[in-house]
N, C-alpha and C positions, 0 to 999 in steps of 0.2 A: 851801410845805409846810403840814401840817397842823397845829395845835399847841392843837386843842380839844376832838380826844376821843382818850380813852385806849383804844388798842387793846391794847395787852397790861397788867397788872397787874405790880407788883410788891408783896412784901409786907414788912415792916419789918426783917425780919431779912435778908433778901437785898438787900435797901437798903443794910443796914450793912455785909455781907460786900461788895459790888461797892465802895463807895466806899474801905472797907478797900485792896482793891487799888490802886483808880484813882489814891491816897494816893503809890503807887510810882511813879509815871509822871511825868515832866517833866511842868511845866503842868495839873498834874492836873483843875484847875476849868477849863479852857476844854475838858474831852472829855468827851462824852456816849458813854454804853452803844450800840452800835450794833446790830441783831437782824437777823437776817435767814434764811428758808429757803432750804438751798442745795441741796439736794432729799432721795430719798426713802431710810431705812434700815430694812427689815424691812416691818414695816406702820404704820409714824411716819414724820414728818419731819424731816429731820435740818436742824441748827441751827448759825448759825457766829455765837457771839457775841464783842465787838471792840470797843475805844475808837476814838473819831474826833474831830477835833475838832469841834465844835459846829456851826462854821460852812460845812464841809463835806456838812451836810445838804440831799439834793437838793431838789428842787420839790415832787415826785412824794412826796417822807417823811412820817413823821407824827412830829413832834415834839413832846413831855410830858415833864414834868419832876413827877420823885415825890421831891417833899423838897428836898433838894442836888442828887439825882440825874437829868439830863437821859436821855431814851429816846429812841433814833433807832431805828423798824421801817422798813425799807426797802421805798420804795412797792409795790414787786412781790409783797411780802409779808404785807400788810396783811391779804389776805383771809383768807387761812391761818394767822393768827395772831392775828385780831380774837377779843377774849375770853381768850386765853392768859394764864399767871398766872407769875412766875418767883418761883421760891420756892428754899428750903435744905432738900435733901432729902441724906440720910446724907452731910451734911457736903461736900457740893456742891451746887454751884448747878443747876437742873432747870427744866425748861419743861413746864407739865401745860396741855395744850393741849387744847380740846373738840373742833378739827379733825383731819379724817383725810385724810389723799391716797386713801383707797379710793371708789368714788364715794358717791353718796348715794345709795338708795331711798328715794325718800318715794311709796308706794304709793296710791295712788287707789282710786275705783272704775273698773276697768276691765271694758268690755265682752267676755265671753267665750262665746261660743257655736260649736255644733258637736261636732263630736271630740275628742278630745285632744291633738292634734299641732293642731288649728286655735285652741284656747284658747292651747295656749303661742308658738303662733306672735304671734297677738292681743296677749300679753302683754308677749311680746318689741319687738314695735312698737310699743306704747301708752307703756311704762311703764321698759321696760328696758332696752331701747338709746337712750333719750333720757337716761338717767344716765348711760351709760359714753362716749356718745359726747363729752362736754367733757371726756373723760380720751384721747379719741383713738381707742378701740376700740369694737368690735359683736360681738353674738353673732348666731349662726345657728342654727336647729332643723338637725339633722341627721338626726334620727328618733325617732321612737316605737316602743317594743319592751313590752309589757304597762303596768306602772307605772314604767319607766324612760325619762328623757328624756334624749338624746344630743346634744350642745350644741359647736358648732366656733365658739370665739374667732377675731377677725380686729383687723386693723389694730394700733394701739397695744396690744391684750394680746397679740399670740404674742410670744412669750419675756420677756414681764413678767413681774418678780419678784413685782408683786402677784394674778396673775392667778387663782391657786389661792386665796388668799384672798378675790379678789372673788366667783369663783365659790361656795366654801361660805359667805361669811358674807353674802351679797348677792345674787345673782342665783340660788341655792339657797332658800336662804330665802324669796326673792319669790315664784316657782315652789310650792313646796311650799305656802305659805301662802295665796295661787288656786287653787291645784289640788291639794285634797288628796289627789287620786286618787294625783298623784305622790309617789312616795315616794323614789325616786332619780335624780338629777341626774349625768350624767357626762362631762366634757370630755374629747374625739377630740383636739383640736388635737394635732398633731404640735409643740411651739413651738419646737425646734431647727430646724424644718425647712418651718414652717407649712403642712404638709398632715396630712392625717389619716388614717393607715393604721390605725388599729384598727376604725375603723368600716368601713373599703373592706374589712378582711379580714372582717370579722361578716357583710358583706351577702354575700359570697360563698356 
């Protein structure tokens, strides 16, 4: 296990309130804080925090100790919690994390030339379905209609709860921000159903 850098922070006051607790528990000095993501609620990661004993910490963990207080992040978790900070926020304990489960855009220079429907195609393959694909999903141009671009989600986003989100704060955004021609972005996906009857009815 890891036990020489600190992936999540804690801060003095939340130090005091957890050991506070920890105070309740049989054996209280041989249990470390244990963290971990147990996945996703809203557009956050939801969090199950837990006493374990010390020595229960797998290979894969990262183990630091802030104070008195031993931190077990569980390896699976590291990534999505590297930088995280657990603090006392109205009088509970809280996790303000820089990470997001939405994906990332980090935008380039991408090459766009042609039409409109060929720039966001270009863009789609260059820059934007290389972000959503380690989340398991792809978008598809499904047409161009003036400055509106018609866009069909596949794979891990039909019927993701983030998917409405990815689209306007990320894959909207990208779009708009390349091509300012476009001014409106709008997801077909059927995601009950993963086909797309609004666009098969428009084209009619």
């Amino acid at each position: 296990m890891s036990t020489d850098q600190i992936v999540v922070s804690v801060t003095e006051e939340a130090i005091e309130a957890i050991l506070g607790i920890r105070a309740q528990e049989p054996d209280a000095t041989d249990l470390a804080l244990s963290l971990a993501v147990t996945g996703v609620r809203g557009v956050d990661f939801a969090y199950e925090l837990t006493f374990i004993p010390i020595v229960d910490a797998g290979e894969a963990d990262s183990l630091t100790h802030h104070g008195a207080l031993p931190v077990v992040v569980a390896g699976g978790s590291i990534e999505n919690l590297s930088g995280a900070t657990i603090e006392v926020r109205n009088g509970g304990l809280a996790i303000d994390n820089p990470n997001s489960p939405l994906p990332k855009f980090e935008m380039g220079d991408a090459t766009l030339e042609g039409d409109l429907a060929a720039m966001v195609q270009a863009l789609l393959d260059q820059q934007i379905n290389p972000a959503i694909a380690a989340h398991g999903g792809f978008a598809e141009l499904a047409g161009v209609d003036g400055d509106t671009v018609f866009l069909r989600l596949g794979g891990g986003c039909v019927g993701c709860g983030l998917a409405q989100v990815t689209l306007s704060q990320g894959i909207e955004v990208a779009i708009k921000n390349a091509i300012p021609e476009i001014t409106n972005v709008v997801d077909v996906t059927d995601h009950a159903s993963g086909t797309d009857p609004y666009y098969q009815s428009a084209k009619k």
